[in-house]
C-alpha positions as CSV (number, residue, x, y, z in Angstrom):
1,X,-3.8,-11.5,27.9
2,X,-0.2,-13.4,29.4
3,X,-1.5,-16.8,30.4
4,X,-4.4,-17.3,28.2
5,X,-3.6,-20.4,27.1
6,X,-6.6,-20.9,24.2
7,X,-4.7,-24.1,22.9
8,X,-2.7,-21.5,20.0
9,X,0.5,-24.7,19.3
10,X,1.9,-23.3,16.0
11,X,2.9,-19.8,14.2
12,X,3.3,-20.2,10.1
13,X,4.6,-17.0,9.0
14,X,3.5,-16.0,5.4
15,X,6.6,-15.0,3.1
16,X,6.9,-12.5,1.6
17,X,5.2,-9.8,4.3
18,X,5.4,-6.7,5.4
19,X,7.8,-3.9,4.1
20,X,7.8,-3.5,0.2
21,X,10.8,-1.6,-1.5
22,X,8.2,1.5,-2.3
23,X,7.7,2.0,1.8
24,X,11.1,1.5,2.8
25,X,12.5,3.9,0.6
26,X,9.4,6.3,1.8
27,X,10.1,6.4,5.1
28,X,13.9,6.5,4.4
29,X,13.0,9.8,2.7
30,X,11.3,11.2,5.8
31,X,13.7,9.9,7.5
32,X,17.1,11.3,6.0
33,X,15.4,15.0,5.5
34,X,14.5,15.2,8.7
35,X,18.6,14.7,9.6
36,X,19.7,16.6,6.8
37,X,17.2,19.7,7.3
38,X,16.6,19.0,10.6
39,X,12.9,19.1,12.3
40,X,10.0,19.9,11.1
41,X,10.2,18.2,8.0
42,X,6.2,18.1,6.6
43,X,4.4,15.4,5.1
44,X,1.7,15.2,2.7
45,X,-1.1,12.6,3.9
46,X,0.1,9.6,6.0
47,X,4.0,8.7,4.3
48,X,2.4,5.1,4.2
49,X,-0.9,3.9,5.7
50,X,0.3,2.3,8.8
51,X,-0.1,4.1,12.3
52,X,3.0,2.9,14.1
53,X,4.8,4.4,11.0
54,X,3.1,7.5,11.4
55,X,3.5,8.1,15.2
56,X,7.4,6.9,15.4
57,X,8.2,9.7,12.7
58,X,5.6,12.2,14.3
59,X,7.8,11.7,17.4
60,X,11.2,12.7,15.0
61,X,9.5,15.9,14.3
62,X,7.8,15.3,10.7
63,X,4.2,16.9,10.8
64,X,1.7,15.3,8.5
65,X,-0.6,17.7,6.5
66,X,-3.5,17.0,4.0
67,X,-3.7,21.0,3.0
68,X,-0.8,22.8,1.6
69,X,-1.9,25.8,3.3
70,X,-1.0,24.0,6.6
71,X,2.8,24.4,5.8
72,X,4.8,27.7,6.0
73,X,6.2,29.0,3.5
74,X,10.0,27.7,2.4
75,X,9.1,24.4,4.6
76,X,11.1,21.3,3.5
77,X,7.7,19.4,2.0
78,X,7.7,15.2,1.2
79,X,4.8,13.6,-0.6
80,X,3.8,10.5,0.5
81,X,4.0,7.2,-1.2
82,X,0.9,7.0,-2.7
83,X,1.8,10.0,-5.1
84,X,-0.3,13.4,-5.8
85,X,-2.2,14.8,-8.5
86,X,-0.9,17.5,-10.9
87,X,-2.6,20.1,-9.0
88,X,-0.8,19.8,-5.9
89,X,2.5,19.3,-7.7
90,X,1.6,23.0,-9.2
91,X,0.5,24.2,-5.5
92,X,3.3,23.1,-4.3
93,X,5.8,24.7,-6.8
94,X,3.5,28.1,-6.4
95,X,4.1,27.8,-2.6
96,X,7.6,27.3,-2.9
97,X,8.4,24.2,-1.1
98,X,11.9,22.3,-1.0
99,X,9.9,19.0,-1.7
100,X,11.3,15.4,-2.0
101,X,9.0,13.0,-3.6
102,X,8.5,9.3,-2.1
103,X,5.7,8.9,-4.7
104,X,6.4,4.9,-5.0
105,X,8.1,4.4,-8.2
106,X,5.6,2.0,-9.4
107,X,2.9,4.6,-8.7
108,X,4.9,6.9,-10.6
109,X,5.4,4.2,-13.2
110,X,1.5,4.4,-14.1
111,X,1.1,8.4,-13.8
112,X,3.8,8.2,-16.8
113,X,2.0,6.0,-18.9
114,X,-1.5,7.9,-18.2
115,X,0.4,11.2,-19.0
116,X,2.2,9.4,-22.5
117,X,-1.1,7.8,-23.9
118,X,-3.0,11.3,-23.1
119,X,-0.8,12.9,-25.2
120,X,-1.7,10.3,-27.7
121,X,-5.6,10.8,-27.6
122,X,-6.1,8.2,-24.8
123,X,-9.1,8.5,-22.4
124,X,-8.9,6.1,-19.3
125,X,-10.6,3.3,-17.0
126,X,-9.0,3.2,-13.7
127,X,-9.8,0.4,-11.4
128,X,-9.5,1.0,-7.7
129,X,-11.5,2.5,-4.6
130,X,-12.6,6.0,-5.0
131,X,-11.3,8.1,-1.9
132,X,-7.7,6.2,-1.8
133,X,-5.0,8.9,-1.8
134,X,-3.5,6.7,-4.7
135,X,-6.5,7.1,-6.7
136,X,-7.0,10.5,-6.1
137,X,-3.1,11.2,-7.1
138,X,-3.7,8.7,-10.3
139,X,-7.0,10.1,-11.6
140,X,-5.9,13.7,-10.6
141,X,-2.5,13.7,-13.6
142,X,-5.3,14.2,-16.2
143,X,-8.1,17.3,-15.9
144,X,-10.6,15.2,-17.9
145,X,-11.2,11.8,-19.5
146,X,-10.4,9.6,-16.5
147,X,-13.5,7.3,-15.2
148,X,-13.0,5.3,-11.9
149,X,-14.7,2.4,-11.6
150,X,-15.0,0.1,-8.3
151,X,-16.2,-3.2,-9.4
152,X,-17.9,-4.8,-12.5
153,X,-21.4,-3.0,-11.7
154,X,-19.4,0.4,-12.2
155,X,-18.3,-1.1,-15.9
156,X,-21.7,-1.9,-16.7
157,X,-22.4,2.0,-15.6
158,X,-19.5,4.1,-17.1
159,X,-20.2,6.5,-19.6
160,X,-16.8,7.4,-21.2
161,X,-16.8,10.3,-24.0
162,X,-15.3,8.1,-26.5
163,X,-14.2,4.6,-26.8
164,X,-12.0,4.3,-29.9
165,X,-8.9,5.3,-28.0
166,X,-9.7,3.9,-24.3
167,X,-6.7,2.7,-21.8
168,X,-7.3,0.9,-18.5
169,X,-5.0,1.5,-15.5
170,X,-5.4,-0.2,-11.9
171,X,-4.5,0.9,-8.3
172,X,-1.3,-1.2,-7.4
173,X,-2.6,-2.5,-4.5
174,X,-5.9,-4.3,-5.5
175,X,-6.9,-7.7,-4.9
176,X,-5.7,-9.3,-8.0
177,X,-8.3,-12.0,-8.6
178,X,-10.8,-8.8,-7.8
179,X,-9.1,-6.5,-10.3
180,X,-9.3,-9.5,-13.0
181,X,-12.8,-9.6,-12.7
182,X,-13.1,-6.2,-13.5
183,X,-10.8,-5.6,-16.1
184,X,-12.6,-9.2,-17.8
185,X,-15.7,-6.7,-17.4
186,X,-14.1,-3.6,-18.8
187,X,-12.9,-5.6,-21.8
188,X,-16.4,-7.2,-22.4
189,X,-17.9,-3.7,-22.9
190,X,-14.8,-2.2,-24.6
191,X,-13.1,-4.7,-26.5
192,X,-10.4,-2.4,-27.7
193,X,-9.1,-1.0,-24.8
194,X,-6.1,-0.8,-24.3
195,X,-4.4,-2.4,-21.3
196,X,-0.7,-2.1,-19.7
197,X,2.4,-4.0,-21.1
198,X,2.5,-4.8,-17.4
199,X,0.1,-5.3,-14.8
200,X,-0.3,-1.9,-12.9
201,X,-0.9,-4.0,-9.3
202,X,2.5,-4.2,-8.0
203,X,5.0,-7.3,-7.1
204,X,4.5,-7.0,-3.4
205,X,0.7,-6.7,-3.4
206,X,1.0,-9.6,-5.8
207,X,3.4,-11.5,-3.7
208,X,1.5,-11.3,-0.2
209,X,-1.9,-12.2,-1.8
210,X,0.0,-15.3,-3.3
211,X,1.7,-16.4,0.1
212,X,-2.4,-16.2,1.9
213,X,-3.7,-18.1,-1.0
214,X,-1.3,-20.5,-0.1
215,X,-1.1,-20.4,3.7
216,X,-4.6,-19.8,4.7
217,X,-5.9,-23.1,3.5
218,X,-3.6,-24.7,5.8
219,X,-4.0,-22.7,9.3
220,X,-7.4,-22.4,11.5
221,X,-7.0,-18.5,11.7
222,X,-5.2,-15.7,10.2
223,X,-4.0,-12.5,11.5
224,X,-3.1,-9.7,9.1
225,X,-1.0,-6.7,10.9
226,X,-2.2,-3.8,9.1
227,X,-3.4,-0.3,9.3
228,X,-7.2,0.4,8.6
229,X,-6.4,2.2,5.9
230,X,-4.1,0.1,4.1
231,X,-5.8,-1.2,1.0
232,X,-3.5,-3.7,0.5
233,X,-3.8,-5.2,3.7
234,X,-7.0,-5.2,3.9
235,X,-7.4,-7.3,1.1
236,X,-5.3,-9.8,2.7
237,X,-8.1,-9.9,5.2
238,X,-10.5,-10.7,2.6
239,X,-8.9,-13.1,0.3
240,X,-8.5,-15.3,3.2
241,X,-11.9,-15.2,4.2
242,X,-12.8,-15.8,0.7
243,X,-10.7,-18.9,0.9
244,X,-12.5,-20.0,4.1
245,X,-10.3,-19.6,6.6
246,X,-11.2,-16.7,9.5
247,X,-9.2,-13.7,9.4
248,X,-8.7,-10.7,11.4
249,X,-6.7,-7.6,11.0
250,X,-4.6,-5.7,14.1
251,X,-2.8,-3.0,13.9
252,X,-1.2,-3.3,17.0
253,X,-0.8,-6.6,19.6
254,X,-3.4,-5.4,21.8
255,X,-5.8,-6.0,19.3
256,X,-5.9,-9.7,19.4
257,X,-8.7,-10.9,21.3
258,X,-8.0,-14.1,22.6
259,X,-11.5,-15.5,21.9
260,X,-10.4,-15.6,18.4
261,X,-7.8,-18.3,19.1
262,X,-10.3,-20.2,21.4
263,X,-9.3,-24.6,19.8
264,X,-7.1,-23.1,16.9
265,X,-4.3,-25.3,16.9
266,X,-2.6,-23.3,13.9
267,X,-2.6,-19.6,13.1
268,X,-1.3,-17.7,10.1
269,X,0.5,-14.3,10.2
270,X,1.4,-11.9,7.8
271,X,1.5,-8.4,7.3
272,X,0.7,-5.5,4.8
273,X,3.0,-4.0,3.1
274,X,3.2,-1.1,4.9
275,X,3.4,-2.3,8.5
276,X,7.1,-2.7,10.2
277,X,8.4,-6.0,10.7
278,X,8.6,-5.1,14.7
279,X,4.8,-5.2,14.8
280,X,5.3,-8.9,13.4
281,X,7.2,-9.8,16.3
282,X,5.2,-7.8,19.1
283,X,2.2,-9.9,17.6
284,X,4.2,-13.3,17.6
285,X,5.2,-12.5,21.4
286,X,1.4,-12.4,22.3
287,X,0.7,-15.2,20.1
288,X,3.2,-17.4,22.2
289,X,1.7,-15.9,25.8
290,X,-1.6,-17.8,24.2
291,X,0.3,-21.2,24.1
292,X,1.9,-21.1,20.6
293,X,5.6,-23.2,20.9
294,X,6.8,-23.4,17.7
295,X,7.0,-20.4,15.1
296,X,8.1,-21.1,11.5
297,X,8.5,-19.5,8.0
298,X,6.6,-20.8,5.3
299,X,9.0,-20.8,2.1
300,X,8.3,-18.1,-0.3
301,X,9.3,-15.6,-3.0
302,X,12.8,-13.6,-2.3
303,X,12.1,-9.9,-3.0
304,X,15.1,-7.9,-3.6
305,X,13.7,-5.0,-5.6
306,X,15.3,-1.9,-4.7
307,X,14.5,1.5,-5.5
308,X,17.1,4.7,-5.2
309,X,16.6,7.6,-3.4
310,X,15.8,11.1,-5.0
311,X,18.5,13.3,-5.8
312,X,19.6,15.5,-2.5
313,X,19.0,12.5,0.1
314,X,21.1,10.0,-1.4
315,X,24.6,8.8,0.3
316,X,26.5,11.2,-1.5
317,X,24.4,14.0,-0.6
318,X,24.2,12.8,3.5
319,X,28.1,12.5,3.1
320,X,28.1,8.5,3.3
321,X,29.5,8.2,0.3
């Protein structure tokens, strides 16, 4: 692709992108068992949902699993970010695993408030895309009374045992104008429910979106560096395209197609929470082999949220205290 020149003349970086607290503290997790226990250290579904992730911990010996069965007994066992349902927390107890949990702690935040209002009669809506290991690990804290629904057709659908104590809980990686919509929907049908003191989608889902809806307007094309399976990049992807500008989503630099770039002066980039700010600068170096000059920041939101480590893998517990 080096020499391409497709008349690409300017980079605007979208801010805030890439790595939220929930993933960095994730991969730190892998990370520090694997030099505290040493290799293998196993892994419960994909620690986050970016392949470049994956693969550079897969070479530092962790092994990722989706069946418990897969990991010998007494095995040093993480779960991944998106958390896990009650069942495989029992499983996993049975099997006697040393597990460390990298369930995000906003993830964890809604499982406690699903598991507090069952305990008060609560039966639930949850919003997000059936099949998502968050989902799964969300719906999967309660045995009954938990109805998914996808979008506002799935509202109109949902037949829920009883609605006189009802709560609504969201995947924290939705599209938030999409998730509004919805819950709009769910509120129309059931105008009790109950909703969260705070919204379940979380500050770095929110924040990205935000940055697109501002950048995209003002670039000819935007690239998204995300995994396949990383709902919240993908709906980066869409809310761009929703705004009118054409978007596409790599996860790696040889994914850009130069034909994509063909009299677009201007091109945005950001990146998914989950993907590794050296994928941002692999894609930047292509981006400037097709012409681009100048690459800038757009201002944005700061992010310093920061969440601790479990007990065991802290400093203290590496001896870096």
């Amino acid at each position: 692709m080096s020499g391409d020149n497709v008349g690409v003349d300017e980079v605007v970086l979208a801010e805030p992108r890439g790595f939220c607290a929930g993933v960095d503290r994730a991969i730190e997790i892998v990370e520090r068992a694997l030099t505290r226990f040493g290799a293998p250290i196993y892994v419960r579904h994909e620690i986050v949902h970016n392949t470049y992730v994956v693969n550079d911990l897969k070479a530092k010996g962790a092994i990722f699993i989706e069946d418990l069965a897969d990991v010998p007994p007494g095995a040093t066992l993480v779960f991944s970010a998106h958390g896990v349902s009650q069942a495989v927390r029992r499983e996993a107890a049975a099997r006697g695993f040393s597990v460390f949990d990298a369930t995000c702690p906003l993830v964890t935040k809604v499982h406690v408030e699903v598991a507090k209002l069952h305990k008060e009669g609560y039966d639930f809506i949850m919003i997000g895309h059936k099949g998502h290991p968050e989902v799964e690990g969300t719906m999967g804290q309660l045995s009954e009374g938990i109805y998914l629904v996808e979008d506002v057709a799935d509202v109109a659908q949902v037949q829920v045992a009883q609605s006189e104590k009802l709560a609504v809980v969201t995947q924290t990686t939705l599209s938030v104008d999409d998730a509004a919509e919805i819950l709009a929907a769910v509120k129309r049908r059931f105008p009790n429910v109950r909703e969260p003191k705070q919204q379940d989608i979380c500050y770095a889902t929110q924040n990205r979106q935000d940055a697109v809806k501002v950048l995209a307007p003002k670039v000819d094309v935007l690239i998204v560096v995300g995994s396949p399976t990383s709902s919240n990049s993908n709906r980066l992807r869409e809310l761009a395209e929703r705004l009118g500008t054409h978007a596409y989503m790599v996860d790696a630099p040889e994914d850009l197609k130069p034909e994509w770039f063909e009299g677009k002066k201007r091109v945005g980039l950001t990146a998914g929470a989950s993907a590794p700010d050296i994928l941002v600068q692999h894609v930047i170096e292509r981006l400037r082999a097709l012409g681009a000059v100048s690459v800038r920041s757009m201002p944005g939101v700061e992010e310093t949220t920061h969440f601790p480590l479990p007990k065991g893998l802290g400093d203290k517990a590496m001896g870096l205290a």
